[in-house]
DSSP file (Angstrom, degrees, kcal/mol; ACC not computed):
  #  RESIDUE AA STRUCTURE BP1 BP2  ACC     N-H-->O    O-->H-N    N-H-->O    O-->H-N    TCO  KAPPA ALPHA  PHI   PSI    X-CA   Y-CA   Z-CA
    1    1 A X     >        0   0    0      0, 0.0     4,-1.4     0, 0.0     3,-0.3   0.000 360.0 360.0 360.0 -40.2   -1.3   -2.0   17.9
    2    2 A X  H >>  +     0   0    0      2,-0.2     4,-3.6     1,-0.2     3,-1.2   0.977 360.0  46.9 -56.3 -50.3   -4.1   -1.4   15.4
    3    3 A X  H 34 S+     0   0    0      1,-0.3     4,-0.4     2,-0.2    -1,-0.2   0.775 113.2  48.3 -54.7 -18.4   -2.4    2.4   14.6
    4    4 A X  H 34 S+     0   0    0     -3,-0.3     4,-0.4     2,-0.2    -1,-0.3   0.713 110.1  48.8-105.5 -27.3    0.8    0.9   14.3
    5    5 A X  H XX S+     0   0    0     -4,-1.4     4,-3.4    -3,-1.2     3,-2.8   0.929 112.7  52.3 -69.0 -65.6   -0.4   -2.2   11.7
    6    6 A X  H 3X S+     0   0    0     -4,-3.6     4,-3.2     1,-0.3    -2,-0.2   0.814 113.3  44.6 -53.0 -11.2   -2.1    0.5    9.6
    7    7 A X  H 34 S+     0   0    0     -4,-0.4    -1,-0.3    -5,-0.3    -2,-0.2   0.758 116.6  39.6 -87.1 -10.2    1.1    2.4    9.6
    8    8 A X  H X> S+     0   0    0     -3,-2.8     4,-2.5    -4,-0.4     3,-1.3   0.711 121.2  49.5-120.4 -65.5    3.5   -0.3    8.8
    9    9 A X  H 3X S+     0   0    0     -4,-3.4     4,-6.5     1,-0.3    -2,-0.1   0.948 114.2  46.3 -33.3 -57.0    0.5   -1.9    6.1
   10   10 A X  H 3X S+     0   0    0     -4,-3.2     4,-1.6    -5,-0.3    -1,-0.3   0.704 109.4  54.5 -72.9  -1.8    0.1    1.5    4.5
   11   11 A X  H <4 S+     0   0    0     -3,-1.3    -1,-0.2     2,-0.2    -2,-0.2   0.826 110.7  49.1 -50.5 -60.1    4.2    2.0    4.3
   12   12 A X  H >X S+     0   0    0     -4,-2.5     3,-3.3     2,-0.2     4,-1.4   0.961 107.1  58.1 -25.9 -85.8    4.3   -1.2    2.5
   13   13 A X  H 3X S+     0   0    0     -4,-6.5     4,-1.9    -5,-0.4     5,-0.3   0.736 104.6  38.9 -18.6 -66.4    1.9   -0.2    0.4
   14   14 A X  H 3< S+     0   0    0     -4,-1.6    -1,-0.3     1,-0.2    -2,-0.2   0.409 113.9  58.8 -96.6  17.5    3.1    3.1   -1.3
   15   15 A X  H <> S+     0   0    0     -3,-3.3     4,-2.0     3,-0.1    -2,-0.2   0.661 106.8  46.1 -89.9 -13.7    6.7    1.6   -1.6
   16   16 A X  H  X S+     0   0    0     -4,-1.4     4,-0.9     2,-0.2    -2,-0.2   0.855 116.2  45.1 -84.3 -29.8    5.5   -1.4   -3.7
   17   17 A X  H  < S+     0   0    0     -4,-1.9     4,-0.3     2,-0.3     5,-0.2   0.769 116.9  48.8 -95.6 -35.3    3.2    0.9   -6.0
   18   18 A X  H >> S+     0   0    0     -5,-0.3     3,-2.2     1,-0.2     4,-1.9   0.996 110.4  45.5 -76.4 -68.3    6.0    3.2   -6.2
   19   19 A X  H 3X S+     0   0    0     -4,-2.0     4,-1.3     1,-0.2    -2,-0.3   0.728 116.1  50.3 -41.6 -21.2    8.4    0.8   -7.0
   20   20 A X  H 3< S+     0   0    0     -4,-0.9     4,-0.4     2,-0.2    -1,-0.2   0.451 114.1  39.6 -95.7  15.2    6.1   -0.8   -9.6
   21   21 A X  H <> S+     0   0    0     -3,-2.2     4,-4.3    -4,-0.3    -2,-0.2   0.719 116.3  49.3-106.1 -34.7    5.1    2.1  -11.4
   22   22 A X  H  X S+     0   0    0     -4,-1.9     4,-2.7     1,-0.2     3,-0.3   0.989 114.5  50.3 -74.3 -61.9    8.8    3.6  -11.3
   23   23 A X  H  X S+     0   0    0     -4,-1.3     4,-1.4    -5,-0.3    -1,-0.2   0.838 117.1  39.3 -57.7 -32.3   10.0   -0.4  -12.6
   24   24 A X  H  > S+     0   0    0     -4,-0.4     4,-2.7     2,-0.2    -1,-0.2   0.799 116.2  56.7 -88.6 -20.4    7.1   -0.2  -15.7
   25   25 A X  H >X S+     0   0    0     -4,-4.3     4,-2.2    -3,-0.3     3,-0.7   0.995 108.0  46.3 -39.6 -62.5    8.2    3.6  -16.0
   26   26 A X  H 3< S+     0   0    0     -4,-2.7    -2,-0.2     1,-0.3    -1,-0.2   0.754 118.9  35.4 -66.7 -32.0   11.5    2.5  -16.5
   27   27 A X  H 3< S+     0   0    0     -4,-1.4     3,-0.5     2,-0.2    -1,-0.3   0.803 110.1  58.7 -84.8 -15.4   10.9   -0.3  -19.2
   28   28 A X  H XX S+     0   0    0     -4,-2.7     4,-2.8    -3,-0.7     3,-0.9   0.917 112.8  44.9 -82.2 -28.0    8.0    1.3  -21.1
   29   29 A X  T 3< S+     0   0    0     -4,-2.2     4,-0.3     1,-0.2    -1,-0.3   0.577 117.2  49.9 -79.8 -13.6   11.0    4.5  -21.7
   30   30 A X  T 34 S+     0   0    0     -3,-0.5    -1,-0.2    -5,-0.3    -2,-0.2   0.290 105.4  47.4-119.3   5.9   13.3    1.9  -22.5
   31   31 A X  T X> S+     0   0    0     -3,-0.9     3,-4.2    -4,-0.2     4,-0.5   0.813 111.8  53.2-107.4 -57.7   11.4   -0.1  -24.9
   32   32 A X  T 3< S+     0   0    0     -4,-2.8     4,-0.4     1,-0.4     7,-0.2   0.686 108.9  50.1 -34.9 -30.0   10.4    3.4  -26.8
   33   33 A X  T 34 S+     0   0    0     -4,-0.3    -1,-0.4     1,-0.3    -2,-0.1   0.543 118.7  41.2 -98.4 -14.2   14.3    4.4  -27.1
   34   34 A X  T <4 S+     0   0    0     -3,-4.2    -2,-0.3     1,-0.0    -1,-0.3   0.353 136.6  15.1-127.2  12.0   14.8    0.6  -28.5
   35   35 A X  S >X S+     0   0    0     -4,-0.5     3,-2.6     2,-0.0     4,-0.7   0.132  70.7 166.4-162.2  37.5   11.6    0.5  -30.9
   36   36 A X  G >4 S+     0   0    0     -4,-0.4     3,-0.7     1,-0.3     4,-0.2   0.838  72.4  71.1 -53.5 -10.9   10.3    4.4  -31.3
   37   37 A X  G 34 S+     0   0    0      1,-0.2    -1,-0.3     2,-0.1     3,-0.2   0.877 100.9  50.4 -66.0 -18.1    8.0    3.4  -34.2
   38   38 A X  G <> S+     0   0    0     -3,-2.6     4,-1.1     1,-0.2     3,-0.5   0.316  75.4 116.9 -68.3 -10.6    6.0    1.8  -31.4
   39   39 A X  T <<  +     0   0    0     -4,-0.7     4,-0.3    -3,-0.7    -1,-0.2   0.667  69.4  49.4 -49.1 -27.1    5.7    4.5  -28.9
   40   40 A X  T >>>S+     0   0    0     -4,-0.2     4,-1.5    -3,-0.2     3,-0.9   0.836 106.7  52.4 -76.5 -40.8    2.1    5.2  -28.7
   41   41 A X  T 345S+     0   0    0     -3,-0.5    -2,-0.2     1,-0.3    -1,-0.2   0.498 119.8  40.1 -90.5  18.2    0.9    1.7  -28.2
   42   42 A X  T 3<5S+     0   0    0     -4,-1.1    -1,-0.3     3,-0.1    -2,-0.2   0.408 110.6  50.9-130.2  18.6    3.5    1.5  -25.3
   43   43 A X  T <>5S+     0   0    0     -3,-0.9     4,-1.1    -4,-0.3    -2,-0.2   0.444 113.9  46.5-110.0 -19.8    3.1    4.5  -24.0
   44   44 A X  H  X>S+     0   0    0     -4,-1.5     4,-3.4     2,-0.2     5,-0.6   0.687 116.8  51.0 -76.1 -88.5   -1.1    3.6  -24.0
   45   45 A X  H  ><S+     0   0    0     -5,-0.5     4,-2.2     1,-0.3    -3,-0.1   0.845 111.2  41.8  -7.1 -68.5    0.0    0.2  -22.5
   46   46 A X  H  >5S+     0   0    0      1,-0.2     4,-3.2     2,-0.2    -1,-0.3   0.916 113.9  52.9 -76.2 -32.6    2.1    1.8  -19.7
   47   47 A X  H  X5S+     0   0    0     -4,-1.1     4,-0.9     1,-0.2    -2,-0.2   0.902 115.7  44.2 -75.9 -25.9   -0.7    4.7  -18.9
   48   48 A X  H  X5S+     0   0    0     -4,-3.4     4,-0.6     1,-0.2     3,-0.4   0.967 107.3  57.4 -82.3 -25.6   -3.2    1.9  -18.5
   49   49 A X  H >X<S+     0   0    0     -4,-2.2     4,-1.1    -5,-0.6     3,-0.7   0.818 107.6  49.3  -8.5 -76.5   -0.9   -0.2  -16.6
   50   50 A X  H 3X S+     0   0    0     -4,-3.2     4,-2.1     1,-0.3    -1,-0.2   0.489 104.3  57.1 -72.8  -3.1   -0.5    2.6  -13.9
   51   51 A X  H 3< S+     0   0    0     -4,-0.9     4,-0.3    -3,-0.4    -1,-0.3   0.659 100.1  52.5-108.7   2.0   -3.3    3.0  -13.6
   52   52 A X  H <X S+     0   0    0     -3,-0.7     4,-1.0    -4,-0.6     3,-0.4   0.717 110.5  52.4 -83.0 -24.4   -4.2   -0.4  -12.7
   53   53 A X  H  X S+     0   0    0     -4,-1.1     4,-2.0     1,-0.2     5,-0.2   0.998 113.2  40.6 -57.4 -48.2   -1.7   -0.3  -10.2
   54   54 A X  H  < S+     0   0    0     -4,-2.1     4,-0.4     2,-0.3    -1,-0.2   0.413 109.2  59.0 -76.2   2.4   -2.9    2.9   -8.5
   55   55 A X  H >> S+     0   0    0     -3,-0.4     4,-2.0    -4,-0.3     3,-0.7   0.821 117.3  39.8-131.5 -86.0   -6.6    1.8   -8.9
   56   56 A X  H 3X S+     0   0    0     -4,-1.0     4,-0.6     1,-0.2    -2,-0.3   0.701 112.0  53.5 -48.5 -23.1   -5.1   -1.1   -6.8
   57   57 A X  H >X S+     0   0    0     -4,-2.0     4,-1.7     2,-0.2     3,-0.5   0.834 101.9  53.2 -29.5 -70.9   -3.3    0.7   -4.8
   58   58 A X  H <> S+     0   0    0     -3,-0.7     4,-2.2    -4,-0.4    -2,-0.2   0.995 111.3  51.3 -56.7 -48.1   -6.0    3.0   -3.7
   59   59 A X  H 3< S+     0   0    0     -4,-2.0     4,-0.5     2,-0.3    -1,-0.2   0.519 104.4  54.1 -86.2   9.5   -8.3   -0.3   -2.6
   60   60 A X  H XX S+     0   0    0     -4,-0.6     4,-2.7    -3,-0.5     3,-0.8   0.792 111.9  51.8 -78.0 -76.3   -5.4   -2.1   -0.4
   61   61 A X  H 3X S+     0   0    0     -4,-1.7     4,-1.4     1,-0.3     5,-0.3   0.784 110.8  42.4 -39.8 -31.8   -5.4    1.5    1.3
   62   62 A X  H 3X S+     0   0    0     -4,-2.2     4,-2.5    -5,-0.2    -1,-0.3   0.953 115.2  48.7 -84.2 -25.6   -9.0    1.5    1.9
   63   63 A X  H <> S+     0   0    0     -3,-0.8     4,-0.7    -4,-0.5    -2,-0.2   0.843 109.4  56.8 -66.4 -36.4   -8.9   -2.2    3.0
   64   64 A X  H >X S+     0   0    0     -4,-2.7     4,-2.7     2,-0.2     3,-1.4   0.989 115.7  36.8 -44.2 -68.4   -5.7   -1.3    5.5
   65   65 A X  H 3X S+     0   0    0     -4,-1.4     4,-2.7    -5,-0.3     5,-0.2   0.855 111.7  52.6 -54.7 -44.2   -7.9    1.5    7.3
   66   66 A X  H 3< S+     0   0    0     -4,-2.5     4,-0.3    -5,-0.3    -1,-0.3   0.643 117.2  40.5 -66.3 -18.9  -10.9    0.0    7.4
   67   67 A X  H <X S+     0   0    0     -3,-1.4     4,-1.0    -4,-0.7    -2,-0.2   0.524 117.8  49.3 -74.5 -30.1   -9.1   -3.2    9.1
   68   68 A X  H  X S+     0   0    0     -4,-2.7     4,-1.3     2,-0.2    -2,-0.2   0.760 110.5  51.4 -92.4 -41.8   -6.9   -0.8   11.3
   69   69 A X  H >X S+     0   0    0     -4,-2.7     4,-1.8    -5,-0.2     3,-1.3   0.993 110.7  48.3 -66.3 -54.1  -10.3    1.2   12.3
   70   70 A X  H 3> S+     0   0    0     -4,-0.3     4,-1.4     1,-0.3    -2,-0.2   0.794 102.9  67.6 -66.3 -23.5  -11.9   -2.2   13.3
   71   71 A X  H 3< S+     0   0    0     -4,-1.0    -1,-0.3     1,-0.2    -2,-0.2   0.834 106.3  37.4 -25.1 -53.8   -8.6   -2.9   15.3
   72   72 A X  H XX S+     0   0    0     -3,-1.3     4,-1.6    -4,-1.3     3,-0.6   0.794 110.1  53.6 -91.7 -22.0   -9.3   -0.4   17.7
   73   73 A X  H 3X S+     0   0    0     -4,-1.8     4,-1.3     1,-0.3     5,-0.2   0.992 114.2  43.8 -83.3 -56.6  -12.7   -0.4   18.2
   74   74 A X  H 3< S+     0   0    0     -4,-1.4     4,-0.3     2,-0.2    -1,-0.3   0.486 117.7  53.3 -53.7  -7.8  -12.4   -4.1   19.0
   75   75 A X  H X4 S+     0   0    0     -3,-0.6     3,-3.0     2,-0.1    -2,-0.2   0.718 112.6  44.3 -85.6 -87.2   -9.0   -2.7   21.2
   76   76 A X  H 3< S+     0   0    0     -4,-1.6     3,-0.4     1,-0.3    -2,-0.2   0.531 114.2  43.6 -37.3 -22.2  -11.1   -0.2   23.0
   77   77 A X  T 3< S+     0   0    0     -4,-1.3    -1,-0.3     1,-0.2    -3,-0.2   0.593 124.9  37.5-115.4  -7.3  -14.1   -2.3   23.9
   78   78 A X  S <  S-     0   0    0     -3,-3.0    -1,-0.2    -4,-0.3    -2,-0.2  -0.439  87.3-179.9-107.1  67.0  -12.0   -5.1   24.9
   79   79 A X        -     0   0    0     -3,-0.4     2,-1.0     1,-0.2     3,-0.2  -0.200  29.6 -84.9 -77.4 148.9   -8.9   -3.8   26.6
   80   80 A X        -     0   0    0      1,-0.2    -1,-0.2    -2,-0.1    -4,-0.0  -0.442  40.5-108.1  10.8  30.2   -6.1   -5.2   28.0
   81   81 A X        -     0   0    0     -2,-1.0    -1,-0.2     1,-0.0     3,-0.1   0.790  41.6-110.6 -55.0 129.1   -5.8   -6.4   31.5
   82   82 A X        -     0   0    0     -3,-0.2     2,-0.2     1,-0.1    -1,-0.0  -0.074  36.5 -96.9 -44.2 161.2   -3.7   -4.2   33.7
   83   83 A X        -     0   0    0      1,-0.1     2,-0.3    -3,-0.0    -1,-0.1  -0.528  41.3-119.7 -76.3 165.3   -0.7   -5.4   34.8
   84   84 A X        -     0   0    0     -2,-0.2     2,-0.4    -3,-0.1    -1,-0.1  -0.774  24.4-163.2-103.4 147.0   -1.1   -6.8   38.1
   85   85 A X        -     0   0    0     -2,-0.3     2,-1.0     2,-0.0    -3,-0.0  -0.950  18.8-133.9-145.4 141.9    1.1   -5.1   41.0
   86   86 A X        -     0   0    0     -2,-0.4     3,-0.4     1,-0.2    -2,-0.0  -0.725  20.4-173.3 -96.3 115.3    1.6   -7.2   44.5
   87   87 A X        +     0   0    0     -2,-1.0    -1,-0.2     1,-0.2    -2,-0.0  -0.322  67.2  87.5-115.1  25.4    0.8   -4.5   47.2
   88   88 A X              0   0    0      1,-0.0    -1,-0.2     0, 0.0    -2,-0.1   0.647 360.0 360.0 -92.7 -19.8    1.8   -6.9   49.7
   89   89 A X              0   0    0     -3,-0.4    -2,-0.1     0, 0.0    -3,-0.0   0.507 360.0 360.0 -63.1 360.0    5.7   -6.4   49.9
């Protein structure tokens, strides 16, 4: 279950960073085309932008793995109880 959270977490993960980097792509090019005397300080804007996403980005991913690792060890050292199977019939 822990492999299967971190896969699902980190999934999440790089489609919301991708979809928010692709959505500030899309206005910062669309602001340029509707103001190009501005283009540097929104093109500065948008590079610092992404890189606060990916900056966040990167420390959701370590927080995923590092929760997903402690999943399993806490799996493995407490596991599961077998199913029980009636060896009377």
């Amino acid at each position: 279950m822990g492999i299967m959270g971190i896969g699902i977490g980190v999934g999440l993960l790089v489609i919301g960073a991708g979809y928010g980097i692709g959505r500030l792509a899309g206005a910062a090019v669309e602001a340029i085309a509707r103001q190009p005397e501005a283009a540097g300080n929104i093109r500065g804007t948008a590079i610092v932008l992404a890189a606060l996403i990916e900056g966040f980005t990167f420390f959701a991913l370590i927080v995923a793995i590092l929760l997903g690792g402690n999943a399993v060890t806490i799996e493995q050292k407490n596991p599961a109880p077998a199913a029980v199977v009636d060896h009377a019939k």
